[in-house]
N, C-alpha and C positions, 0 to 999 in steps of 0.2 A: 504494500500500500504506500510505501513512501517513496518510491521513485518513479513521479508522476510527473508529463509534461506541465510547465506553469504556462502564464502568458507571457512569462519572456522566452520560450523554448519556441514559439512561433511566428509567424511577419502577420501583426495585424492592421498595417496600414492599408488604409483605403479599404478594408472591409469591413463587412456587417459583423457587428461581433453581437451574439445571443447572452448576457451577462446574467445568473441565477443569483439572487441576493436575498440575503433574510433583511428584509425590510418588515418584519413583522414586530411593530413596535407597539408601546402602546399609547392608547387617544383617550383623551377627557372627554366630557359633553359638550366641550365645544368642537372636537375634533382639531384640537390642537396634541401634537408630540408631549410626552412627557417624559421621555427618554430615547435618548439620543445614539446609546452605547451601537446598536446594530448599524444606524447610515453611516456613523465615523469609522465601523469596522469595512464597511465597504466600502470606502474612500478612496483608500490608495491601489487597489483595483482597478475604480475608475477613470480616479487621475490619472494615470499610467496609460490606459486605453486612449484615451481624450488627446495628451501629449504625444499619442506614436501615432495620431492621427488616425483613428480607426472611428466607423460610424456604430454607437454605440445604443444599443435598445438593451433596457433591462425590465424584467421580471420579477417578481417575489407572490407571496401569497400576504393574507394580510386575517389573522382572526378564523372563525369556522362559517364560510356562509354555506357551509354545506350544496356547493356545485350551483348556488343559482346567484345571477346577478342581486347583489341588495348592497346598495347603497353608502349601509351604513360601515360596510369593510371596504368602502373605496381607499382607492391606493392613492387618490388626488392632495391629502395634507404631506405625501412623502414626495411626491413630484413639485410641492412648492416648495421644502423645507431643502431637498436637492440643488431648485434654482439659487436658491439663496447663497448655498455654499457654495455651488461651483460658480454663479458670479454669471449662469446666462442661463438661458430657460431652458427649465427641461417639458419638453411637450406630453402632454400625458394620453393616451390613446383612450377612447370612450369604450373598448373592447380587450380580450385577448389575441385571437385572429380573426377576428372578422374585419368589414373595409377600412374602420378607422385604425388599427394597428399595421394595415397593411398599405395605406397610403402613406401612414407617417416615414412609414420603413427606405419605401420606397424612395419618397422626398431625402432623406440624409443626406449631409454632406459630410467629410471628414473632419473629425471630429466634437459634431454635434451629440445628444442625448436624448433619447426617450424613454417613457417607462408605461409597458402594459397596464393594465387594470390588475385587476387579481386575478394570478390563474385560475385561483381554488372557486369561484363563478362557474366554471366548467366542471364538473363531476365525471369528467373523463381523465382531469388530472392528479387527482387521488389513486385513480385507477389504473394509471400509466398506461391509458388507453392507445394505441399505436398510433392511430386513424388524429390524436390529438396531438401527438408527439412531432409527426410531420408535419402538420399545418403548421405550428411553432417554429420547426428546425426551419421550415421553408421561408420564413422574414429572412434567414442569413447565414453567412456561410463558416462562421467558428462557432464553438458553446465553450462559454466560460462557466463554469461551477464554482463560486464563493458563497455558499451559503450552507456553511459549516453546520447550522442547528437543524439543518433539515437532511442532512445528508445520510442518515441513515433511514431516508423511506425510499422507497422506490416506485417516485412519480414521475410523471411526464416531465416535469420544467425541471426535475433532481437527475433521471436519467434516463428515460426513455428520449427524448433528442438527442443525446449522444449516440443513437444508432444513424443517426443521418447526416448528424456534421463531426468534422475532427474537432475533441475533445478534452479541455484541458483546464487546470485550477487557479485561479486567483490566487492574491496573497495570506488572502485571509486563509484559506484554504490548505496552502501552504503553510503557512507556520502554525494552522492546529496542527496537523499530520508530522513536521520535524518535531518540536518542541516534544509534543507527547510520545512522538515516536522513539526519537530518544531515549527518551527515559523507562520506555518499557524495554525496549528491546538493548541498552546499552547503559545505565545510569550512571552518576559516579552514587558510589555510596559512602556510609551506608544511605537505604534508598528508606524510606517511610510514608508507609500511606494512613493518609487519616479518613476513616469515611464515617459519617453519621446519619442521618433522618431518621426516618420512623420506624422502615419494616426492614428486616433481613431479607423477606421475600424478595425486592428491589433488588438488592444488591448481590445477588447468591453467586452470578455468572462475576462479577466483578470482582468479588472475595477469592474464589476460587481460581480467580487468574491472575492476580498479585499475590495469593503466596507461594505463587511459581519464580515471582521475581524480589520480593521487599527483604529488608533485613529485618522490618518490624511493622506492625500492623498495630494502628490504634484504632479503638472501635466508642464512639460515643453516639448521643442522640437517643431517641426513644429504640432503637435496634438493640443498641448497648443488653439493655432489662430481657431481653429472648436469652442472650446467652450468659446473662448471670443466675437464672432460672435455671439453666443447663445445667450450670455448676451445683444446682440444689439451695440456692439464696434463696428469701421471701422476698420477694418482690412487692408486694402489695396490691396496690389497684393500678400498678406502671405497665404500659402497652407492652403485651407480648404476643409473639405470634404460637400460640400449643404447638402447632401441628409442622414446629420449624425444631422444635428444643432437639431432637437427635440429629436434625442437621448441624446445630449449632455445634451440639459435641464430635460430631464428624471432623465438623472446620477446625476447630481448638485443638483437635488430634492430629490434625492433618499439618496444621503452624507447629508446632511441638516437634515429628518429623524431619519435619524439615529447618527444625530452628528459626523460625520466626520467632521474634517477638512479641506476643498479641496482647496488649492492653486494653485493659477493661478497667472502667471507671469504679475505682473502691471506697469515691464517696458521691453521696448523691443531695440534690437540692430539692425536698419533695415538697410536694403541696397536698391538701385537703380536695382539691376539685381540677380540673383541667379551666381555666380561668386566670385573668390578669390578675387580680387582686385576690387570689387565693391564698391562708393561712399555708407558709412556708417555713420550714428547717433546713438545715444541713442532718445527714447524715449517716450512717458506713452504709455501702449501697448494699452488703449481704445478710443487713436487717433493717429490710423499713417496714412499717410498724404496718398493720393492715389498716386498712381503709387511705391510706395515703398512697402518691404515684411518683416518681421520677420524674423533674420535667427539666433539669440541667445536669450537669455535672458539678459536686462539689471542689473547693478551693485545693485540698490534698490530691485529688484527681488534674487539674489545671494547673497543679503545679508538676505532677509525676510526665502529663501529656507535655507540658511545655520543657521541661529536663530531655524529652526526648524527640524532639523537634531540634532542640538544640544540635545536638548530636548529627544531624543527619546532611545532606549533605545534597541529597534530591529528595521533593517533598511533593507528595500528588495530594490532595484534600479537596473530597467532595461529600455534601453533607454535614450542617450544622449539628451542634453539641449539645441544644436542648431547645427548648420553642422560642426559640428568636424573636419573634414578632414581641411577647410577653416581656419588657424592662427585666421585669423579677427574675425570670427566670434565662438572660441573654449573657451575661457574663462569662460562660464558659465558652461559648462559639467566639466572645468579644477578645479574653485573653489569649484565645486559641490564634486566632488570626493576628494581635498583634505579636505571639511566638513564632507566627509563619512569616509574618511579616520580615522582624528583626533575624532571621534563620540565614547566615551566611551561606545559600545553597539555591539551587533550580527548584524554584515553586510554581509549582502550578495548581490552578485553580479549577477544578472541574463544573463548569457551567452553574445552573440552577440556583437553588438557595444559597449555596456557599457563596456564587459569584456577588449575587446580591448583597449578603453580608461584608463581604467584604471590601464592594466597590463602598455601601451604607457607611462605613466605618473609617471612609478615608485611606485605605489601607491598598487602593486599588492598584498607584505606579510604585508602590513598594514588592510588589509579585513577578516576576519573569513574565507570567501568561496567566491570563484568566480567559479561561475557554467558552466561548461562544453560545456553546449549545449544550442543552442539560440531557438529553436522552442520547443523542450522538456522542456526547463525551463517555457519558457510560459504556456505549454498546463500544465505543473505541477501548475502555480501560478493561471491557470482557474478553478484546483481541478477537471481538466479532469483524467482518469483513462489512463495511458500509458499502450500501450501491452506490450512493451519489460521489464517490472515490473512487468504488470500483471501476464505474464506468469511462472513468478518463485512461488518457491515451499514458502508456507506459515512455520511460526517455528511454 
């Protein structure tokens, strides 16, 4: 997967280049942006496109309109927020391929901009319907793929056009696939992966295939309480999954084996109710008291995961340490990330909740890489093979 043509491995001047971009951001009630992180990730793809002088049309999906034109997932607030940054307009097409995508196309000069509608209007591109995929590839004669969060579906606009144009990755593209790549398959160490949120279920394929690679595995978040139950702890009323606990002991056995380090959080911040303002304690996570639940990691825990962050050398962390959203209960994701932060080492940030925590926290250009996409970086850290990678052209 990582030795992929990019857009500098091809001549795209003077041609139509098909640009895949998660422009999937999100809009208030007025249909204004309220973050920004996805257009500024596809930036320097574009700019790059624009100054080699290539005619540029791009794509994205925007929301779930579940395959029918509505309005309300128009792509038009990201086609003005576009004009603004690139400094000239970007035309926005009233369609996907119907006549107003395909007159705009046609009109280009080198290097102008436009931007389809939503694909996902069409319920053929979910579908990576063929009959959909050619109408698309037919506006133009390259396919760029930068849109790292979607790249592990296998749609029309992700890869089903790659069977009719030569095919290749943007930047953005590129540097999820080195960075991470890297580090799975070559790290310096020792190597540490932090994962947290709620279910072990989530995470089973991605457990399972870092402690093929890590020197140490730390495990927090309401996941954590499945496999201190394993161990035979009371857990209390803290989220577990039953029908996971011999898996859990499987995995513990399995880290062991092979000398992993696995940590588990041995104090806990519980509460009386899942709630902001819930009666809370600290304490040792392998007696909390019944009727109480885990919803952080305690301070001796925050200090044992932060002692071992230090240490490390390459840091992958995806998944918060207790219900973030909650003040009360954010302190262990808050110290976690500023241990990752100040960690002399390649950190990387695995999409989703972490990424958000972490940008939230200020802590964003203190990181090597905070990964784009929350389900593709997983299905990347399981050493699953993504279509929308697959599909491009090998160097």
């Amino acid at each position: 997967m990582l030795n992929k043509k990019s857009v500098k491995d091809i001549d795209v001047a003077g041609k139509k280049v098909l640009v895949r971009c998660d422009f999937n951001v999100p809009l208030n009630e007025n249909k204004e942006i309220t973050d920004e992180n996805r257009i500024n990730g596809a930036m320097p793809t574009i700019n790059y496109l624009v100054e080699a002088g290539a005619k540029v049309i791009l794509c994205s999906h925007l929301g779930r309109p579940k395959g029918e034109f509505n309005m309300k997932y128009s792509l038009a607030p990201v086609a003005k927020r576009l004009s603004e940054i690139l400094g000239k307009e970007v035309k926005m097409a009233e369609d996907v391929i119907g006549d107003s995508a395909k007159a705009l196309a046609a009109d280009l000069k080198d290097g102008d901009v436009i931007l389809l509608e939503n694909v996902r209007f069409h319920k053929e591109e979910e579908k990576n319907d063929p009959e959909f995929s050619k109408a698309l590839a037919s506006l133009a004669e390259i396919y760029v793929n930068d849109a790292f969060g979607t790249a592990h579906r296998a749609h029309a606009s992700t890869a089903g056009v790659a069977d009719y144009l030569p095919a290749v990755c943007g930047f953005l593209i590129q540097k999820e696939i080195e960075i991470m790549g890297k580090a799975l398959s070559n790290p310096d160490r020792p190597f540490t992966a932090i994962l947290g949120g709620a279910k072990v279920s989530d995470k089973i394929g991605v457990i399972e295939n870092l402690l093929e690679k890590v020197d140490s595995l730390v495990i927090g978040g309401g996941m954590a309480y499945t496999f201190l139950k394993a161990q035979g702890h009371s857990i209390g009323t803290s989220i577990c999954e039953e029908e996971k606990l011999d898996l859990a002991r499987d995995l513990m056995k399995k880290a062991e084996e092979k000398g992993v380090n696995l940590l588990l959080p041995h104090s806990s911040v519980v509460a009386t109710e899942y709630s902001k303002d819930a009666e809370h304690k600290e304490v040792l996570s392998e007696d909390i008291p019944d009727g109480w639940m885990g919803l952080d990691i305690g301070q001796s825990t925050i200090d044992l995961f932060s002692e071992e962050v230090k240490k490390a050398k390459t840091i992958i962390w995806n998944g918060p340490m207790g219900v973030f959203e909650f003040p009360a209960f954010a302190k262990g994701t808050t110290e976690v990330a500023r241990a990752v932060a100040s960690a002399d080492a390649t950190t990387i940030i695995g999409g989703g909740d972490s990424a958000a925590a972490v940008i939230q926290l200020g802590y964003g250009d203190k990181m090597t890489h905070i990964s784009t996409g929350g389900g593709a970086s997983l299905e990347f850290l399981e050493g699953l093979e993504l279509p929308g990678i697959a599909c491009l052209e090998d160097k």
